[in-house]
C-alpha positions in Angstrom: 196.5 31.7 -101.5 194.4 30.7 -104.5 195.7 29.2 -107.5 194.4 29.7 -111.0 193.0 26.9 -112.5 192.8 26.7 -116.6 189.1 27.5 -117.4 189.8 30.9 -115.6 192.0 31.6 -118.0 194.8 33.1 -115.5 197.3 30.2 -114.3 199.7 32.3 -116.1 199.1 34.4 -113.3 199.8 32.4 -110.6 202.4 33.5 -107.9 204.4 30.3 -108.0 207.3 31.7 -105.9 204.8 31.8 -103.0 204.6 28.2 -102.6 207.9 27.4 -100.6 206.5 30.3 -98.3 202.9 28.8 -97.3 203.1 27.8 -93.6 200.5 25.2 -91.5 198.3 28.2 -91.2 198.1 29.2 -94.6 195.3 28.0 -97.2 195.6 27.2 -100.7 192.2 27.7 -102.7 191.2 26.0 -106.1 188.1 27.7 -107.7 186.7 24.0 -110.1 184.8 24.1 -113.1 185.4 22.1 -115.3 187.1 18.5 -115.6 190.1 19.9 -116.7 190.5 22.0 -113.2 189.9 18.9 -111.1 192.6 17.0 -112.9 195.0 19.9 -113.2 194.3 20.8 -109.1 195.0 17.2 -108.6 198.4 16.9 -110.2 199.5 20.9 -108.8 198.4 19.2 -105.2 200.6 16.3 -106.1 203.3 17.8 -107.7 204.3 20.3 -105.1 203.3 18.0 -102.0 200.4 20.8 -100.7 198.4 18.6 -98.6 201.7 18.4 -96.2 201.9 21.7 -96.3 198.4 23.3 -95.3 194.7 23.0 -95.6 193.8 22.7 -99.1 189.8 24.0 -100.6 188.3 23.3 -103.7 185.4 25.6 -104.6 183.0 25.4 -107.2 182.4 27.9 -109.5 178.6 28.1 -110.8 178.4 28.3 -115.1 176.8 31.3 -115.8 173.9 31.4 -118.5 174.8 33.7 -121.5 172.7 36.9 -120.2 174.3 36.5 -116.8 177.6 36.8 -118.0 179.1 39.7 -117.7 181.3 41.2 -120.3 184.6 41.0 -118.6 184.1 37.2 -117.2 186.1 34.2 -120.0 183.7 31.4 -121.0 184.6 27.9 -120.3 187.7 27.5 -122.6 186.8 24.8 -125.7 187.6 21.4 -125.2 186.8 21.8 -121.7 184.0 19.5 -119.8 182.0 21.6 -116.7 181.4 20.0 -113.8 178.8 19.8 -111.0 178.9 20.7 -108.0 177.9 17.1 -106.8 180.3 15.5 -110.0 182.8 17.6 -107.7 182.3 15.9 -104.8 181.8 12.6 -105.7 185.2 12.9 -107.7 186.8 14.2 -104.1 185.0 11.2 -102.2 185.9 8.6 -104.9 190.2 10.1 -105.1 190.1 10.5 -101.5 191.6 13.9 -102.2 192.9 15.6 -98.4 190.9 18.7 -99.3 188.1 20.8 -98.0 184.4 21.6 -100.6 184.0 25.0 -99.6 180.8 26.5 -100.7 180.6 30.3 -102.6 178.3 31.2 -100.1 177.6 34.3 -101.8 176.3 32.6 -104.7 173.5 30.8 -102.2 172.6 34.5 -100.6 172.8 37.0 -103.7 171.7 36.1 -107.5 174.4 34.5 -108.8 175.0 37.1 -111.8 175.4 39.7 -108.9 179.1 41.1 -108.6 181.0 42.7 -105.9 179.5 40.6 -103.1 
């Protein structure tokens, strides 16, 4: 399951309902950008107990320079910090958060302005 974090612009959409239903086998997936993400993925994590209820992945997303972007993608919201990859997980080292760095390998194999891969 992945949960919307705020620079994506879509935690409105998140399927909150399907949280009592994730089993031992399930996954939850936070896609990290910004400081605000980490922070906000810490508290959801917290809030609703998730690391005793499956494996838990933070991934980081990659900012995009301006003639990358395309059209339909949201820019990192104002107010909003980005964050490394490494600023990532030092900050999961240093909280000793019970979750998984999962890398976009896609980004590492294909350009990373190159969609549908």
């Amino acid at each position: 399951m992945d949960l919307k974090t705020p620079s994506s612009g879509e935690v409105g959409r998140n399927r909150w309902d399907n949280l009592p239903n994730l089993r031992p086998t399930d996954e939850v997936k936070f896609v990290i950008g910004t400081r605000e993400d980490y922070a906000w993925s810490k508290e959801i994590i917290a809030r609703h107990r998730l690391d005793q209820t499956c494996p838990l992945l933070f991934s980081w997303v990659a900012p995009l320079l301006p003639h990358q972007q395309d059209k339909s993608l949201k820019p990192v919201p104002a107010g909003q910090t980005p964050l490394t990859r490494q600023e990532l997980v030092e900050a999961i080292i240093t909280d000793r958060l019970p979750v998984r760095f999962q890398l976009q390998m896609h980004k590492f194999i294909w350009p990373p302005d190159q969609r549908a891969v």
